[in-house]
C-alpha positions as a Markdown table, in Angstrom:
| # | Residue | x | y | z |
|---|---|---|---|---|
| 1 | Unk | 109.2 | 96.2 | 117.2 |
| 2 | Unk | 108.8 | 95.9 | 113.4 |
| 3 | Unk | 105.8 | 93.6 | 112.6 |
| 4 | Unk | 105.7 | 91.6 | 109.2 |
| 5 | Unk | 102.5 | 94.0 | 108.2 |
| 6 | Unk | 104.1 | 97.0 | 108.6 |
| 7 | Unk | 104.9 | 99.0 | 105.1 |
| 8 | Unk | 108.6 | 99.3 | 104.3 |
| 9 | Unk | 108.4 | 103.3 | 103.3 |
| 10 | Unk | 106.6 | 104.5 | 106.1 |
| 11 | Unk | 106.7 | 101.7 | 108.7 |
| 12 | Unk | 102.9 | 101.7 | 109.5 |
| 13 | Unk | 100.9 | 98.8 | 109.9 |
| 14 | Unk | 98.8 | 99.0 | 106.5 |
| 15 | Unk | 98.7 | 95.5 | 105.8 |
| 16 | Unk | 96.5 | 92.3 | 107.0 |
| 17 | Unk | 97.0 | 88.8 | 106.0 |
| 18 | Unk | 94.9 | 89.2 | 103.1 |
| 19 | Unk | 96.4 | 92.4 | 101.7 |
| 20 | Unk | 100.1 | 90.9 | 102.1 |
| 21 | Unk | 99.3 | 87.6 | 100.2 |
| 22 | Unk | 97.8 | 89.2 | 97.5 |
| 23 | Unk | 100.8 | 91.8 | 97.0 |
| 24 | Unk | 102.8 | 89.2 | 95.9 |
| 25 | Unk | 106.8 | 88.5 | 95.5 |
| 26 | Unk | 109.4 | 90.4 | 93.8 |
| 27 | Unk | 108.6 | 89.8 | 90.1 |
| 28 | Unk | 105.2 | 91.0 | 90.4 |
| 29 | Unk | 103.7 | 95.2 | 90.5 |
| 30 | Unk | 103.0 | 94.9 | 94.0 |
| 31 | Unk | 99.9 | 96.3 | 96.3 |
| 32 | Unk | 99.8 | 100.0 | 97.2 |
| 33 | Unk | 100.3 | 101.1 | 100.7 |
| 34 | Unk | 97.2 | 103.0 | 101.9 |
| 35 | Unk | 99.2 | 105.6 | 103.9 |
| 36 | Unk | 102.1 | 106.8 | 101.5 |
| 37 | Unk | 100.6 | 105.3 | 98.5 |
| 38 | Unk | 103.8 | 103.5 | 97.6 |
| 39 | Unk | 103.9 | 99.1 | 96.0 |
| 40 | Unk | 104.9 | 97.2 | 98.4 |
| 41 | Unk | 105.2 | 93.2 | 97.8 |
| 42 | Unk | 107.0 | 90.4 | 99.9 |
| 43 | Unk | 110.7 | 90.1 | 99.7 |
| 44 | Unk | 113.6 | 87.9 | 98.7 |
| 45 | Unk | 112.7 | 85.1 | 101.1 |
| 46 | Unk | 109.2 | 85.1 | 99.9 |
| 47 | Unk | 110.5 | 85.0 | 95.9 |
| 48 | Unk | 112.9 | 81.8 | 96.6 |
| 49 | Unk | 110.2 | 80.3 | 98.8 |
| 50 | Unk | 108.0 | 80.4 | 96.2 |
| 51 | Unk | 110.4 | 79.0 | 93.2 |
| 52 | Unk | 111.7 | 76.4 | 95.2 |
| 53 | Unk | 108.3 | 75.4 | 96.1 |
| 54 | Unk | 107.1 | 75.4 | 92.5 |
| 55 | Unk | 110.0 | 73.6 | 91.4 |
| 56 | Unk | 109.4 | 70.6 | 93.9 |
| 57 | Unk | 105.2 | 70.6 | 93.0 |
| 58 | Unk | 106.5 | 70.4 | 89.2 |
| 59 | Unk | 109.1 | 67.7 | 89.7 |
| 60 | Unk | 106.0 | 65.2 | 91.9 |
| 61 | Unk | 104.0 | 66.4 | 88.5 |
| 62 | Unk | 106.3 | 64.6 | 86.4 |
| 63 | Unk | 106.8 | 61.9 | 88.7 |
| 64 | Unk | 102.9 | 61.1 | 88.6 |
| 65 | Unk | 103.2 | 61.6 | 85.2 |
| 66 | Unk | 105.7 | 59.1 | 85.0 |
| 67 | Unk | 104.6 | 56.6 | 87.1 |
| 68 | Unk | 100.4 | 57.1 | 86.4 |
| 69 | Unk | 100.5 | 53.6 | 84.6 |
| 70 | Unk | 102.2 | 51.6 | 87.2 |
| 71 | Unk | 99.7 | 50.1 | 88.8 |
| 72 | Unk | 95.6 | 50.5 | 88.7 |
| 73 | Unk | 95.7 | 53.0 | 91.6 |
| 74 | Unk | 98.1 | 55.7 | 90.3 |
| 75 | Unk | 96.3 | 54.8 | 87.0 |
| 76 | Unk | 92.5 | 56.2 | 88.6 |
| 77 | Unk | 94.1 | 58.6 | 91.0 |
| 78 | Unk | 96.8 | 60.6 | 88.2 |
| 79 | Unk | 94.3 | 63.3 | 87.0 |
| 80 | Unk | 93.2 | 64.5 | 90.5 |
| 81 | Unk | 96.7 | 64.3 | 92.0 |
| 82 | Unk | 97.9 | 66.4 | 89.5 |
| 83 | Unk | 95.2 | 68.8 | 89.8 |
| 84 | Unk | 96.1 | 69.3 | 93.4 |
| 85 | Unk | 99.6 | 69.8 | 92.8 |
| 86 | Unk | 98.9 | 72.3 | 90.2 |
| 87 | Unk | 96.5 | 74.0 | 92.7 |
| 88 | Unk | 98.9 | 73.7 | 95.6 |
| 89 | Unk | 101.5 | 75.8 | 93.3 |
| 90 | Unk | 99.4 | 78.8 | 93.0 |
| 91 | Unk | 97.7 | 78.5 | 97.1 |
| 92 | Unk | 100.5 | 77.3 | 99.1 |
| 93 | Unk | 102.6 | 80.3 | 98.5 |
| 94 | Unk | 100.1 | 82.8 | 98.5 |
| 95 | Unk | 99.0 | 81.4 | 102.2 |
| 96 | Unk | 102.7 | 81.5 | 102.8 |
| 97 | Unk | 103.1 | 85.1 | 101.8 |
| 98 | Unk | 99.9 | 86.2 | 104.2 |
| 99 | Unk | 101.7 | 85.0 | 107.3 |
| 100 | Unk | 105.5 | 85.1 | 106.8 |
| 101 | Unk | 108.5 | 87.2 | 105.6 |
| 102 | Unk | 108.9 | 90.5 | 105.5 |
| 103 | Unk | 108.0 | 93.5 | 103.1 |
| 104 | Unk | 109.9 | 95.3 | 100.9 |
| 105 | Unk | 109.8 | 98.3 | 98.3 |
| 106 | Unk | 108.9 | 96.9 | 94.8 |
| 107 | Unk | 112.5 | 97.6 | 92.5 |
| 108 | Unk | 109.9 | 96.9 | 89.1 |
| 109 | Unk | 110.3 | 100.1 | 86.8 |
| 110 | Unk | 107.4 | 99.3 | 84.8 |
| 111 | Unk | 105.4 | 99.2 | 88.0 |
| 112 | Unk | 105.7 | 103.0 | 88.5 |
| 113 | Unk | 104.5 | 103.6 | 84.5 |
| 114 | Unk | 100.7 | 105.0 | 83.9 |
């Protein structure tokens, strides 16, 4: 049974939560597999996940945005909801990423160049 952990090239289980969060979707270098030595990063599902997430923490930034002089509430509480928002969009998916979809190959070229 294929685990999410295992590395796509030579199917061991190289990777921990950790690891696989930090080696990141498709548009980035990847993390090297300590077996065959070859980047790895999460796949497609982990890529949309992660724009579709953004998308939706940037559209409740422009809401607060938007809406931060409605009342005296939003007014007091605009600066720190937004800061959570823009901390969410860089945590949420990495979390994600640790402990769901699968690994893949990188297809970068410029990840291969020394």
């Amino acid at each position: 049974m294929s685990s999410i952990y295992n590395c796509p090239c030579c199917g061991e289980k190289t990777f921990n939560p950790l690891t696989k969060a930090m080696a990141g979707t498709m548009k980035s270098k990847g993390r090297r597999c300590p077996k065959c030595q070859k980047l790895c990063v999460n796949g497609k599902g982990a890529t949309t996940f992660s724009a579709i997430y953004f998308l939706i923490s940037f559209a409740f930034v422009i809401f607060v945005y938007l809406h931060g002089k409605d009342s005296v509430w939003w007014d007091t509480h605009e600066v720190p909801i937004v800061l959570a928002l823009m901390l969410g969009m860089y945590i949420v998916p990495k979390i994600v990423n640790g402990f769901c979809f699968k690994m893949m190959e990188t297809i970068r070229l410029d990840a291969y160049e020394k």
